[in-house]
C-alpha positions in Angstrom: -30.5 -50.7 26.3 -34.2 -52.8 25.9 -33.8 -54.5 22.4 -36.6 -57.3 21.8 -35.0 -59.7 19.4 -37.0 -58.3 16.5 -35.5 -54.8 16.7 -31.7 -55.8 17.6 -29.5 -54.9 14.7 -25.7 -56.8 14.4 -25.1 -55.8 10.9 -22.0 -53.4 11.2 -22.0 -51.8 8.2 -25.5 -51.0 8.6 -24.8 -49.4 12.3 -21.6 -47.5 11.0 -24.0 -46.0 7.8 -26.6 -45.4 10.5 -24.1 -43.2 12.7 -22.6 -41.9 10.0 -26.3 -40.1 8.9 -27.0 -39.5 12.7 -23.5 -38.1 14.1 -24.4 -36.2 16.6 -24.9 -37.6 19.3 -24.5 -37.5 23.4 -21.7 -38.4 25.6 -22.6 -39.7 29.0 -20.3 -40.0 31.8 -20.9 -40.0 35.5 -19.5 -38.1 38.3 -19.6 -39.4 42.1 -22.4 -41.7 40.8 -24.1 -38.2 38.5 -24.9 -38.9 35.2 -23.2 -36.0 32.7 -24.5 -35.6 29.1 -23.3 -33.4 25.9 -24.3 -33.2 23.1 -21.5 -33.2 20.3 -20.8 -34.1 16.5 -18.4 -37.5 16.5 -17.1 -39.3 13.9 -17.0 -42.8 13.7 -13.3 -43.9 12.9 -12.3 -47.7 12.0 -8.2 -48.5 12.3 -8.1 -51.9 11.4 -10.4 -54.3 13.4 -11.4 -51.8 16.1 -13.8 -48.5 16.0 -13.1 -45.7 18.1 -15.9 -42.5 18.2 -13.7 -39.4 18.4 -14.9 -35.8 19.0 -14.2 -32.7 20.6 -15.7 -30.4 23.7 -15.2 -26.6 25.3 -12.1 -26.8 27.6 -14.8 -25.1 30.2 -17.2 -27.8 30.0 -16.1 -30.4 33.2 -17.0 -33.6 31.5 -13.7 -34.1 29.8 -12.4 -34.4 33.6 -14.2 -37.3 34.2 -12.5 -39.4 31.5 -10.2 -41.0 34.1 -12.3 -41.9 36.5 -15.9 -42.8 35.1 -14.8 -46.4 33.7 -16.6 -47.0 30.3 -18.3 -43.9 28.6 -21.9 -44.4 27.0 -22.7 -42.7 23.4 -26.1 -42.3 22.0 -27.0 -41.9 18.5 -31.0 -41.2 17.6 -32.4 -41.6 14.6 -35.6 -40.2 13.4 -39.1 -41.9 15.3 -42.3 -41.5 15.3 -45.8 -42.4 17.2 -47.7 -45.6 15.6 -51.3 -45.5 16.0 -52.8 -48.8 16.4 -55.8 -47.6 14.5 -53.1 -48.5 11.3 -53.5 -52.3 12.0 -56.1 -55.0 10.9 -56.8 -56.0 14.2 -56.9 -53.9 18.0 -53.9 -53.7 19.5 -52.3 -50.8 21.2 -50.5 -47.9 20.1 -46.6 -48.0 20.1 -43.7 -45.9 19.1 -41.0 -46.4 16.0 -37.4 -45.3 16.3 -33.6 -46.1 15.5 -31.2 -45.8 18.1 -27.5 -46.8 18.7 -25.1 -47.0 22.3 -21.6 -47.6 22.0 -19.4 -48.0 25.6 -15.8 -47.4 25.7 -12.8 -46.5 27.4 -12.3 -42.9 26.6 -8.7 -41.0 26.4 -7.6 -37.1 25.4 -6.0 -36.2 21.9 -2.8 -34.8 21.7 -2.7 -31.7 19.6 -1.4 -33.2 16.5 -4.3 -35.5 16.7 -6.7 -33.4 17.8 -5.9 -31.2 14.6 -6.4 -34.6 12.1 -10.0 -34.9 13.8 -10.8 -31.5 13.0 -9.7 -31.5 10.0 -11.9 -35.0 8.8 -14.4 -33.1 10.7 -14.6 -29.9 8.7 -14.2 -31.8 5.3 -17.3 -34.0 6.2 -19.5 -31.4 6.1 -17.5 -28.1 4.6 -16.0 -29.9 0.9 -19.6 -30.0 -0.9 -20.6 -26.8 -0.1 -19.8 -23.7 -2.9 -17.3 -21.8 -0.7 -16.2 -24.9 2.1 -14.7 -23.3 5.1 -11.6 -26.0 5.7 -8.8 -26.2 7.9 -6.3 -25.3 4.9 -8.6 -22.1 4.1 -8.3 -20.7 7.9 -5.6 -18.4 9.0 -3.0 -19.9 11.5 -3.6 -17.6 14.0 -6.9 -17.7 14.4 -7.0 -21.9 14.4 -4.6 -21.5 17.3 -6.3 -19.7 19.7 -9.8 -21.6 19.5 -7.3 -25.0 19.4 -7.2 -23.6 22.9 -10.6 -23.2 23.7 -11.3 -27.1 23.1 -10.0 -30.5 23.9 -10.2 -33.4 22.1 -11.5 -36.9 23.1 -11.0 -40.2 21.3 -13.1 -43.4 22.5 -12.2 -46.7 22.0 -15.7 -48.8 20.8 -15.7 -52.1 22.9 -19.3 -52.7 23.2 -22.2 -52.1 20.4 -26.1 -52.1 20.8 -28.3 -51.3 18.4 -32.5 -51.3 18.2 -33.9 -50.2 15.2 -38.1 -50.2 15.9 -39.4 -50.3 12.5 -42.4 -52.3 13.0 -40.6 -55.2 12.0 -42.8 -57.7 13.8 -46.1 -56.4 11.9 -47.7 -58.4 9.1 -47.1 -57.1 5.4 -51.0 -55.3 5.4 -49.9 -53.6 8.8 -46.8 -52.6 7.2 -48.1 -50.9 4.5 -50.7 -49.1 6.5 -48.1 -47.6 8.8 -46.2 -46.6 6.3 -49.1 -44.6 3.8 -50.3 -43.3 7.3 -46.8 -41.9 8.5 -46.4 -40.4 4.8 -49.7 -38.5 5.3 -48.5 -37.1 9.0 -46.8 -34.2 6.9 -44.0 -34.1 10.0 -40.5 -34.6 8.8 -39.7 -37.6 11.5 -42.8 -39.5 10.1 -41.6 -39.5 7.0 -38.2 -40.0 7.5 -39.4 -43.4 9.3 -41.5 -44.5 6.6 -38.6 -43.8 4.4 -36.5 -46.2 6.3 -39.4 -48.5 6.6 -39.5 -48.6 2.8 -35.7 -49.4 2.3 -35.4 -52.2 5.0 -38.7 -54.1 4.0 -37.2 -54.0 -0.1 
């Protein structure tokens, strides 16, 4: 990925946070040179000093196949973006485009069923335990959780290279920074003003 030095983002914490908000994301392999994309929630695991993205796909879908053979695997995160109108600044310039995005490469291996069942469960207690009647792995009968174990197959990815952009207008002067951000308020589209929400967190 195109970062410009003012967009390029190396704090980790701030990249895990940002994946952690943004989890779904798309898997990209190739085949005989063809790239391959789905589109999956993954979890961002850290075991000591190394990350891994694990995740899980339809036995039917052929991607998983191409595990051994494709090398490194790319992963896309997206966060929310928006058009910048140039009409926002003091002086002409052109009109550009603010977004957050994150690619992680890595060697990528198959989960055994034991550990395939630990991701799923992490998974479902993400975004099951707040709600008023969470649907968990514990609450599920045994039977059922068996035969869709055998509809899917689990993936784990081991994180060897990180590049994160984060477009937030950064380079702009503090007047052209407020502007954009009043402006993407008024838009009254929820990606505007989750970027001028994020605009307002990293300039405080």
């Amino acid at each position: 990925m195109y970062i410009p030095k003012h967009f390029k983002v190396a704090d980790l914490e701030e990249i895990q946070e940002f994946i952690h908000t943004n989890s779904f994301g798309t898997l990209i392999t190739t085949k005989n040179g063809k790239p391959i994309a789905t589109h999956l929630p993954l979890q961002l695991v850290k075991e000591e000093d190394d990350y891994f993205i694990t995740g899980h796909m339809a036995f039917g879908n052929p991607q998983w196949r191409t595990f051994d053979t494709c090398g490194d695997v790319l992963i896309t995160f997206q966060g929310p973006h928006a058009y910048i109108s140039s009409s926002w600044y003091e002086k002409e310039n052109v009109p550009t485009w603010n977004y957050q995005a994150v690619h992680l490469y890595g060697a990528a291996r198959l989960l055994d069923e034991a550990e395939l069942k630990a991701d799923l469960t992490k998974l479902m207690q993400k975004y099951e335990q707040h709600r008023e009647h969470p649907v968990l792995w514990e609450t599920l009968s045994s039977e059922m959780l068996e035969k869709e174990l055998k509809g899917i197959v689990g993936f784990k990815i081991h994180v060897t290279e990180v590049q994160a952009a984060f477009k937030m207008s950064q380079n702009r002067n503090e007047t052209d920074y407020r502007n954009i951000i009043d402006h993407l308020k008024k838009e009254e589209n929820a990606n505007s003003s989750q970027v001028a929400e994020a605009m307002d967190r990293k300039r405080k």
